[in-house]
C-alpha positions as CSV (number, residue, x, y, z in Angstrom):
1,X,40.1,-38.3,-78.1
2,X,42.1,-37.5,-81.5
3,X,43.4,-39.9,-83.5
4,X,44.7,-38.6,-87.2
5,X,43.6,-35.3,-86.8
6,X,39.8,-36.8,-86.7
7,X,37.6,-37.2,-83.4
8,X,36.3,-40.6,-82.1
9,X,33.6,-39.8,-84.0
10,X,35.6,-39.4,-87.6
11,X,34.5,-35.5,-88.0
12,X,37.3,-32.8,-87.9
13,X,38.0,-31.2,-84.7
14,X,37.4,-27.6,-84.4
15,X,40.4,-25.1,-85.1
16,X,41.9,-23.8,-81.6
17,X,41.8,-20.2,-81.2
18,X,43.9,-17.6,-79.1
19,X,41.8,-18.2,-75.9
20,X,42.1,-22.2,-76.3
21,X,45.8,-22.0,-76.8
22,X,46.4,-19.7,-74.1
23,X,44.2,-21.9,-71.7
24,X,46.2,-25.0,-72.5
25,X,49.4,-23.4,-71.8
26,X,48.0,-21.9,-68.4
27,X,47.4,-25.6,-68.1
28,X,50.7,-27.5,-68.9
29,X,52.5,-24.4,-66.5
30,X,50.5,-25.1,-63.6
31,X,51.1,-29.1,-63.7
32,X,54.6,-28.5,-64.0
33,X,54.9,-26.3,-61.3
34,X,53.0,-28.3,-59.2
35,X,54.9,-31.9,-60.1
36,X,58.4,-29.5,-59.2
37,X,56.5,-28.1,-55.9
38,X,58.3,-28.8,-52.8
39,X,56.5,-28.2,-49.2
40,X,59.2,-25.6,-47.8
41,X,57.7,-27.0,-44.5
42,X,58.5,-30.4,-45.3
43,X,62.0,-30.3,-43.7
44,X,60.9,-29.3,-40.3
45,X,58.7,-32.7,-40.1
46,X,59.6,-36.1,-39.0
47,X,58.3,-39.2,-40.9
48,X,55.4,-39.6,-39.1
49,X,54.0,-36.0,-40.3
50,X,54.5,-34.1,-36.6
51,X,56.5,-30.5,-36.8
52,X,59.3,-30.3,-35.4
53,X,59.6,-27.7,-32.1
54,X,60.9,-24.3,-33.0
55,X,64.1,-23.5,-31.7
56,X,63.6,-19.5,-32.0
57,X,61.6,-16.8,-33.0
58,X,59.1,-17.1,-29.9
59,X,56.3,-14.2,-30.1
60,X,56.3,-12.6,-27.1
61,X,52.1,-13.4,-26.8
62,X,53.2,-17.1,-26.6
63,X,53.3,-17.1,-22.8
64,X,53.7,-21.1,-22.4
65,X,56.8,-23.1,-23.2
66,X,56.5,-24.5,-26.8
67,X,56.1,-28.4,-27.2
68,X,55.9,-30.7,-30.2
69,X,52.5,-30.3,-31.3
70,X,50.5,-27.1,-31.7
71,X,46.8,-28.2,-31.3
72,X,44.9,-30.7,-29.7
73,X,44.6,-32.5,-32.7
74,X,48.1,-33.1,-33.1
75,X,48.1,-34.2,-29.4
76,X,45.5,-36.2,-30.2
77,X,47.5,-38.1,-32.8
78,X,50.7,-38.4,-30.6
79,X,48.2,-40.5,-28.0
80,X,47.0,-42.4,-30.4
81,X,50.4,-43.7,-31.5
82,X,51.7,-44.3,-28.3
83,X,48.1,-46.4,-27.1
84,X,48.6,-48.3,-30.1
85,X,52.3,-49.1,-29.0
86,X,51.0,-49.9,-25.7
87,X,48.3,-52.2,-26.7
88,X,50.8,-54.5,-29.1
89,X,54.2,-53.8,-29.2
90,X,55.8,-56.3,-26.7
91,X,58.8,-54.1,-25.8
92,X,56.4,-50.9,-25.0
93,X,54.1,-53.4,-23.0
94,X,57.5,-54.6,-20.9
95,X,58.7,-51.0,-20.4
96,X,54.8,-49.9,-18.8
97,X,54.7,-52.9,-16.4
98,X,57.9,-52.9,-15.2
99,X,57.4,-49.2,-14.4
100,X,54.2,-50.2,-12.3
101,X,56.2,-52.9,-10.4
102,X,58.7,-50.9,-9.6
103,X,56.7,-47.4,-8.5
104,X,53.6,-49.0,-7.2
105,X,54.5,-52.6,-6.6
106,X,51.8,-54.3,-4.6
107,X,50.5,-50.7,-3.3
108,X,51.4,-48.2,-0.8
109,X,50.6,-48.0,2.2
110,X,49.2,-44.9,4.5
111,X,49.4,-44.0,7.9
112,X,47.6,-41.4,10.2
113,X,49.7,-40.1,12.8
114,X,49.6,-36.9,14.9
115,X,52.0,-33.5,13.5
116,X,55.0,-33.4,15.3
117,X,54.5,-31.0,18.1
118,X,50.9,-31.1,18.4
119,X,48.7,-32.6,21.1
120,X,45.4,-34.5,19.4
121,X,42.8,-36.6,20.8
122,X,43.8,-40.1,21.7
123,X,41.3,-41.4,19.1
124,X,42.0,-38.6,16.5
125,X,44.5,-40.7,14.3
126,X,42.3,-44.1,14.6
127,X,39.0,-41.9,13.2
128,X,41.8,-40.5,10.5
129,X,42.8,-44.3,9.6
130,X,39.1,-45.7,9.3
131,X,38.6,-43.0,6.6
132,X,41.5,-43.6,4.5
133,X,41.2,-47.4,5.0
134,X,37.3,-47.1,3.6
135,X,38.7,-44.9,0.8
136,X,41.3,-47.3,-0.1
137,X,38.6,-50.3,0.1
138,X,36.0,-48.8,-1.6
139,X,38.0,-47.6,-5.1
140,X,40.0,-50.7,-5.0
141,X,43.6,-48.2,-4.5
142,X,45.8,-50.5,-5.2
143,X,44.7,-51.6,-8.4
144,X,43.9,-48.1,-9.3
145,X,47.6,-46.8,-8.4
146,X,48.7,-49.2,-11.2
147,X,46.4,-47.9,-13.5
148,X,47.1,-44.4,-12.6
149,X,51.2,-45.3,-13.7
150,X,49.8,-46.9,-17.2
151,X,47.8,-44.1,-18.1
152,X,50.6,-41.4,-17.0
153,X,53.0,-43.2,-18.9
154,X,50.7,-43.8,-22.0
155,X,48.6,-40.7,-22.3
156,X,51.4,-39.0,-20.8
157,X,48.7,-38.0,-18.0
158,X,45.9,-39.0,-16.1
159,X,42.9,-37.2,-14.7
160,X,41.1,-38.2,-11.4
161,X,37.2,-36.8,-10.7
162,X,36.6,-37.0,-7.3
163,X,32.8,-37.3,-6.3
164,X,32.3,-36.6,-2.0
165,X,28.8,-38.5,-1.0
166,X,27.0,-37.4,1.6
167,X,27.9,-40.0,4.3
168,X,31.6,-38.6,3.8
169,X,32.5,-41.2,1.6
170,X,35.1,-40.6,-1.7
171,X,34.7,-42.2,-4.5
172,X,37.3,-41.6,-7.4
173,X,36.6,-42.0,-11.4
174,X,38.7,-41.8,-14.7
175,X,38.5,-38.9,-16.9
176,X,39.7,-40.1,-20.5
177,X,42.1,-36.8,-22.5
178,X,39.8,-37.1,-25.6
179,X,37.0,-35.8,-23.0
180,X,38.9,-32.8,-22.2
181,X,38.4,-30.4,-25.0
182,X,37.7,-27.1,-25.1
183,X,34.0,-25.6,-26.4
184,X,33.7,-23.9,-29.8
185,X,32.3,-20.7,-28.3
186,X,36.1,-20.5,-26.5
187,X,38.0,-21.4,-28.9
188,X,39.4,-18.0,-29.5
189,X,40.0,-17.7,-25.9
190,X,43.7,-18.1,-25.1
191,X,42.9,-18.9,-21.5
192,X,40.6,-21.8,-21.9
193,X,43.0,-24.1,-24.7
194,X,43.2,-27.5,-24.6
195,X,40.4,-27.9,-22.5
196,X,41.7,-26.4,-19.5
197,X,40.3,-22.9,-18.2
198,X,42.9,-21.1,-16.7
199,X,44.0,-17.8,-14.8
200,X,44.4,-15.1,-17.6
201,X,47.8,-14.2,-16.1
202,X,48.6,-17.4,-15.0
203,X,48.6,-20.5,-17.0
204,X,49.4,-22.6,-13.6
205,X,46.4,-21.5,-11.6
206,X,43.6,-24.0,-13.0
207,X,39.9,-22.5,-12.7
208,X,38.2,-25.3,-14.5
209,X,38.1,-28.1,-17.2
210,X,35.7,-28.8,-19.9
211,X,34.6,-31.9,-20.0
212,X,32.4,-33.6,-22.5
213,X,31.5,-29.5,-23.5
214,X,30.4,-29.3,-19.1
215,X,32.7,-27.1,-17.0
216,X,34.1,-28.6,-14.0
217,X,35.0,-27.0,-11.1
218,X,39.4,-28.1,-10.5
219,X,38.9,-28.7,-6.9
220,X,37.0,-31.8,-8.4
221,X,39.8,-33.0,-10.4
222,X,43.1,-34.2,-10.2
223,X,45.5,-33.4,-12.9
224,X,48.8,-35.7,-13.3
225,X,50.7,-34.4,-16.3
226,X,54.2,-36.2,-17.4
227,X,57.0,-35.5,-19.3
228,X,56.8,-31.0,-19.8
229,X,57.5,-28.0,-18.0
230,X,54.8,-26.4,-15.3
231,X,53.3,-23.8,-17.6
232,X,52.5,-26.7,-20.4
233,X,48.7,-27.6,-20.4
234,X,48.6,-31.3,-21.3
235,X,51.7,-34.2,-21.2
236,X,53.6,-36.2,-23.0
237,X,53.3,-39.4,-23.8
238,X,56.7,-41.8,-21.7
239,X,57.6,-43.2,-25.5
240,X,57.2,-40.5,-27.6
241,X,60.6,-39.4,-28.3
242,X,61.3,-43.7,-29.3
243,X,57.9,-44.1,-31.1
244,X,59.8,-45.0,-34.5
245,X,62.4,-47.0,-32.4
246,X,60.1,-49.1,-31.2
247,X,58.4,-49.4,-34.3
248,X,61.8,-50.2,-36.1
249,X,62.3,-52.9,-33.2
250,X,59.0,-54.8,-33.6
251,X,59.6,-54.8,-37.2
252,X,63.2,-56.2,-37.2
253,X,62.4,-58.9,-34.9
254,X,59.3,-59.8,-37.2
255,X,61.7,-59.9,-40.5
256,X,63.9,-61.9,-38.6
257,X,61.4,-64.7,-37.3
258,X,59.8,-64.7,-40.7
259,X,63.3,-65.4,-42.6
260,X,64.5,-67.7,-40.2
261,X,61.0,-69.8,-40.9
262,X,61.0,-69.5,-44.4
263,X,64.7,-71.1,-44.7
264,X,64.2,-73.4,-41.7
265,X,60.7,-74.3,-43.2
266,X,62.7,-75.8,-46.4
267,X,64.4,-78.9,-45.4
268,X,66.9,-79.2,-48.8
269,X,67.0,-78.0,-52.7
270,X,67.9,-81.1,-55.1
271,X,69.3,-79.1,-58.4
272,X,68.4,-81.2,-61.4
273,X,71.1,-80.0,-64.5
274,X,70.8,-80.9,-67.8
275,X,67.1,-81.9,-67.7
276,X,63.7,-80.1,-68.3
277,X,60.9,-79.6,-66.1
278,X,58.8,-82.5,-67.1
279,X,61.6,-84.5,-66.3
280,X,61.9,-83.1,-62.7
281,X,58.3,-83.5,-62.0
282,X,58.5,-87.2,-63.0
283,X,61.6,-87.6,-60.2
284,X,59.4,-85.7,-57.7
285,X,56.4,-88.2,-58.7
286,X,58.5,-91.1,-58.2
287,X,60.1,-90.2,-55.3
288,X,57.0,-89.5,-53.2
289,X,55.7,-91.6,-50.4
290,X,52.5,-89.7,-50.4
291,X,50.1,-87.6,-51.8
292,X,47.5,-84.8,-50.4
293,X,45.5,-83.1,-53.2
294,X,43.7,-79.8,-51.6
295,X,39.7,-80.4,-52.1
296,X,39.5,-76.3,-52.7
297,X,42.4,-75.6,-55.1
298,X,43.0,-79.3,-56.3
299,X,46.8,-78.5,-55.9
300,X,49.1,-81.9,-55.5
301,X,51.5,-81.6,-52.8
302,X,53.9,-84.7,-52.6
303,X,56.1,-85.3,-49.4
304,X,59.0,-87.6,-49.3
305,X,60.0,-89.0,-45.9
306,X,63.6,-88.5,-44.7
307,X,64.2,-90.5,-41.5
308,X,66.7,-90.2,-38.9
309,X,70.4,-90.3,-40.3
310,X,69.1,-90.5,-43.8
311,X,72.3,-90.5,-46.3
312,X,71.5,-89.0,-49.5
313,X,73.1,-90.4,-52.8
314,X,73.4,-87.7,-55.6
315,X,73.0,-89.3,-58.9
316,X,75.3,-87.1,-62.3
317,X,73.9,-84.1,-63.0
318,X,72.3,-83.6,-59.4
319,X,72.8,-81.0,-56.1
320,X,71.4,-81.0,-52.6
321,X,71.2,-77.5,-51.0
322,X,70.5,-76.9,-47.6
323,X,68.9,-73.8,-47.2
324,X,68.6,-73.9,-43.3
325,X,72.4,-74.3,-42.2
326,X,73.5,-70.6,-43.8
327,X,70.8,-69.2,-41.1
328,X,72.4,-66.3,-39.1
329,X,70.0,-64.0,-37.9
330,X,73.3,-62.7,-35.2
331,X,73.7,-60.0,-37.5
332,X,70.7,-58.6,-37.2
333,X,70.3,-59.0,-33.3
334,X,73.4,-56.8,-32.9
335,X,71.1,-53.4,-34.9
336,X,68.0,-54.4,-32.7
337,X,70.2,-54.5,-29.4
338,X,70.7,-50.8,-30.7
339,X,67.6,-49.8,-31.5
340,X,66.3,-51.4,-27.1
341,X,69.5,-50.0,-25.8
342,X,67.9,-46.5,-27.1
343,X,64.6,-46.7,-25.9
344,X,66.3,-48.0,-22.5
345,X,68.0,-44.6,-22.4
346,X,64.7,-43.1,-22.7
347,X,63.2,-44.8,-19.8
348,X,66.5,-44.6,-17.7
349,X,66.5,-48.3,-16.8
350,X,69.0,-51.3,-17.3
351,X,68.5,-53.0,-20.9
352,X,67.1,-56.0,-19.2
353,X,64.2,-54.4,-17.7
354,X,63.2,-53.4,-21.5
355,X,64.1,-57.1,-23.1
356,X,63.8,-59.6,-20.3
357,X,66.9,-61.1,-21.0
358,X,69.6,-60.6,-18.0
359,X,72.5,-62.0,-19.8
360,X,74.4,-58.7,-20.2
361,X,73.8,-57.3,-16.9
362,X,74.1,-58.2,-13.3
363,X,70.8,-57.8,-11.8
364,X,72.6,-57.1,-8.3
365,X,75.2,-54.7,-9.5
366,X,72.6,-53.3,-11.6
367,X,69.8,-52.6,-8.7
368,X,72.0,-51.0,-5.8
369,X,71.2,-47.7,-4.2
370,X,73.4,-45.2,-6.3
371,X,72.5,-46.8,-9.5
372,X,70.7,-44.4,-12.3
373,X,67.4,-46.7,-12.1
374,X,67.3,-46.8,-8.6
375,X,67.3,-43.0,-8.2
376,X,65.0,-42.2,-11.2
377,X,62.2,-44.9,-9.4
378,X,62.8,-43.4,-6.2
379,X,62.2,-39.8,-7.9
380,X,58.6,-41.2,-9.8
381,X,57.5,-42.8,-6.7
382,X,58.0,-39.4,-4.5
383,X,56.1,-37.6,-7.3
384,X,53.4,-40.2,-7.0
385,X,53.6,-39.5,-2.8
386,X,53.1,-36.4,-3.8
387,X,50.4,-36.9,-5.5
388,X,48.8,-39.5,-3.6
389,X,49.1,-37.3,-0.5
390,X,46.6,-34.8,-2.0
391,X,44.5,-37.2,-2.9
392,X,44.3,-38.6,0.9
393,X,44.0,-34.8,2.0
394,X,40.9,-34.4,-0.1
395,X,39.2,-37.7,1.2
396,X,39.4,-36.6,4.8
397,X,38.5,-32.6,3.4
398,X,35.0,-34.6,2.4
399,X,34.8,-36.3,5.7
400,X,35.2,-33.2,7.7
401,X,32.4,-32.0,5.1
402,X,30.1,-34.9,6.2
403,X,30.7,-34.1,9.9
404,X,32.9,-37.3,10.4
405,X,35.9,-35.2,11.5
406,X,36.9,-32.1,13.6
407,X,37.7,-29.0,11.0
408,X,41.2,-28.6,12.2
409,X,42.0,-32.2,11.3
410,X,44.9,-31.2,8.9
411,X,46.5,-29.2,11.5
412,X,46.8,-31.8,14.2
413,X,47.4,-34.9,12.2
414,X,50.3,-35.9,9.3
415,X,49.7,-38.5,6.3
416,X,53.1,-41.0,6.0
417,X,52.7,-43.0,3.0
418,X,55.1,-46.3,2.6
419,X,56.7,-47.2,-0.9
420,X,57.8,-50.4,-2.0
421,X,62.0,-50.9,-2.1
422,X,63.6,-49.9,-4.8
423,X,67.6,-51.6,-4.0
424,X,68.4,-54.8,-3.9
425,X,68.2,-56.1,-0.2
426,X,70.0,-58.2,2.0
427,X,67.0,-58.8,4.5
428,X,69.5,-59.9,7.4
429,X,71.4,-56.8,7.2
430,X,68.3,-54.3,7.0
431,X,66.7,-56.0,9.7
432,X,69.7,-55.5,12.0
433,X,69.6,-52.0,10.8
434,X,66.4,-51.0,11.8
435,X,66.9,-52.9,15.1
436,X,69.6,-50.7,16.0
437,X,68.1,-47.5,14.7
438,X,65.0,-48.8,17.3
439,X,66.9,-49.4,20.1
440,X,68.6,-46.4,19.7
441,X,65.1,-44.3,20.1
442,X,65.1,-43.0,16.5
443,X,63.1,-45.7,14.9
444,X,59.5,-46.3,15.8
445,X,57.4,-49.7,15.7
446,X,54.6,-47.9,13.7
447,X,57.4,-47.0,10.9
448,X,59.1,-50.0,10.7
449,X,56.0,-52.0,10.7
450,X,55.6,-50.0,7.6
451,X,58.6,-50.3,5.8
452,X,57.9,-54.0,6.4
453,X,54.6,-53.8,4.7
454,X,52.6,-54.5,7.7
455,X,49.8,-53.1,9.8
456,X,50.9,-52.2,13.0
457,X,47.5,-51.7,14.7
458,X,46.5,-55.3,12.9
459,X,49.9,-56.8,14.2
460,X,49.1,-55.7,17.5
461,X,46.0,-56.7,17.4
462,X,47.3,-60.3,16.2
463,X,49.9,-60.8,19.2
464,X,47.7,-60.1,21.6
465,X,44.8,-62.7,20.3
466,X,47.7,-65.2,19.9
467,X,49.0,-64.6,23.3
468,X,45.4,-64.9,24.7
469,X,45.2,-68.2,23.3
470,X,48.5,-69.3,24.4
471,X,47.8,-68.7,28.1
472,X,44.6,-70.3,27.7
């Protein structure tokens, strides 16, 4: 340090010579530069760091359509976000469950019947239905089905080991996306990228994925991807595009309880004029009807009691302010309606199934058969059939392994899986519906026992103990 031309030390510092000075001014150029730098990249980023997907200028080596992040560990980071919004932000949590309700409900149901045109075995379709039954016991389905929804909508996909046993048994596990990841020996390997070994001229025929560094044969798992094209290896998550809207959301609605508290929380303001602050305390003092010192800070805090219908009488020089009656948090309601209606947009349902609150919509008029919602649940749960199908396919593929059933099993017999109603029903009418539609020979009792939620073999089964019992 120089002080005076002298050192800390009070001797004289030495003289600077050509390679000093030169070195100094290397110095003072670089830090200026660096304070005037600017990131050229820095435009094509949003606030939360991610790059922003390239419009042009595709190579013609990058055979896969291009998506918002570029590794896995950007991927990696876009989960993380949207977990974190599903775990505490109240709106996200309201937009995941209604989802589930609404694709899955209390579970679908399956059916084994024989392939239209073919001739099977009378028993054929019951051995069929005992295996999907012990499928959907054992791996508690239902339950599963809703967490298959969650994790498709919050990961933006789900993966499904299956594991055959010997006695012909399925059982199904969870694969988490953080175990997916590709080994370091394959990291240059274009083919094997995020964890998913695929064909070399086809990114849509899976080989294998790596999981926990093991490779795993595809026919063992069961890849549900959300929200990108075919030829994209890994999905989105459902609230990425609204991540900062719902961030924004939570936010406003916190700064607006806190507010409201703070100037509810404060019951008046007297305004003393003329008078100093010892005189003020003394008022205070006086006009307490208790005391409660804190015995860790030794603070005093006085309270004066104010009953019912108390009329205050301001002496000269004094104001009462009541902080609580200029509350209007309205204002700020209006920007965070906004901010729902846009993640609502994302999610292609009604405002009300985002915020709870029905007051500006019709549930009725909002739920009928035509309506946007309607058709985009009736699209997700036919991509779940879809899915589910091939699941049921490859529990009776490990039963006809075990020796359970015949090999040509998927030739003679068809899978019908039920789905919970999406429109709002008038039961009367729909019942008269299907009536007709029965009578009429197009409308069997198996199928409408199943859109009705019912087992028709149990039902059966039920009527014919009941009218045992009656005759008896």
């Amino acid at each position: 340090m120089k002080s005076n031309g002298k050192t800390a030390s009070g001797t004289q510092p030495e003289p600077e010579g050509p390679l000093d000075q030169l070195n100094r001014r290397l110095h003072e150029a670089y830090h200026e530069i660096w304070d005037n730098f600017v990131d050229p990249d820095e435009a094509y980023c949003d606030s939360g760091g991610l790059r922003w997907t390239m419009v042009g200028g595709q190579s013609a080596s990058d055979a896969t359509a291009r998506v918002v992040y570029d590794s896995a560990e950007e991927l990696r980071e876009i989960r993380r976000q949207c977990r974190l919004l599903a775990a505490t932000n109240e709106f996200a949590i309201n937009g995941h469950e209604n989802r589930i309700s609404y694709i899955v409900g209390e579970g679908h149901t399956y059916r084994a019947t024989p392939r239209k045109g073919r001739q099977v075995a009378d028993d054929l379709p019951r051995r069929v239905q005992e295996v999907l039954d012990a499928f959907i016991q054992e791996n508690a389905w239902s339950r599963r089905q809703q967490e298959i929804v969650r994790r498709c909508d919050r990961d933006g996909e789900a993966f499904l080991r299956l594991f055959h046993d010997r006695d012909g048994m399925t059982r199904v596990r969870f694969v988490e996306p953080d175990q997916i990841v590709t080994p370091v020996q394959r990291a240059d390997d274009p083919s094997a990228a995020f964890g998913i070994q695929t064909d070399r001229d086809d990114v849509e025929t899976v080989l294998a994925y790596y999981i926990d560094g093991r490779t795993v044969d595809a026919a063992e798992i069961q890849h549900r991807k959300m929200n990108v094209d075919g030829n994209v290896r890994r999905g989105l998550p459902l609230f990425f595009p609204v991540r900062k809207n719902l961030r924004r959301a939570e936010k406003l609605l916190r700064n607006m309880s806190v507010v409201s508290e703070i100037q509810s929380a404060i019951a008046l303001i007297r305004k003393h004029h003329n008078t100093t602050r010892s005189d003020v305390q003394q008022f205070v003092d006086a006009a307490a009807d208790t005391t409660v010192t804190s015995a860790s800070t030794g603070k005093v805090t006085r309270y004066t009691k104010f009953g019912p219908g108390t009329i205050l009488d301001a002496p000269r020089g004094m104001e009462y302010e009541f902080p609580a009656s200029g509350i209007d948090a309205s204002n700020f309601v209006i920007v965070l309606q906004a901010e729902l209606r846009a993640i609502a947009s994302r999610l292609v349902m009604p405002e009300f199934m985002l915020t709870s609150d029905a007051s500006n919509a019709n549930f009725s008029s909002t739920l009928v058969a035509e309506g946007p919602a309607i058709k985009m649940f009736a699209r997700l749960q036919a991509e779940q059939v879809s899915y589910d199908r091939e699941i049921m396919w490859r529990v009776i593929s490990g039963a006809v392994e075990a020796g359970l059933l015949p090999p040509d099993v998927r030739a003679s017999i068809e899978i019908q899986i039920g789905t919970p109603s999406l429109a709002v029903r008038d039961a009367m009418q729909e019942a008269e519906v299907a009536r007709i539609e029965f009578e009429s020979g197009i409308l069997s009792p198996q199928s409408w026992s199943q859109r009705r939620g019912l087992d028709y073999d149990q039902e059966q089964a039920n009527i014919a103990d009941h009218a045992k019992r009656t005759a008896s």
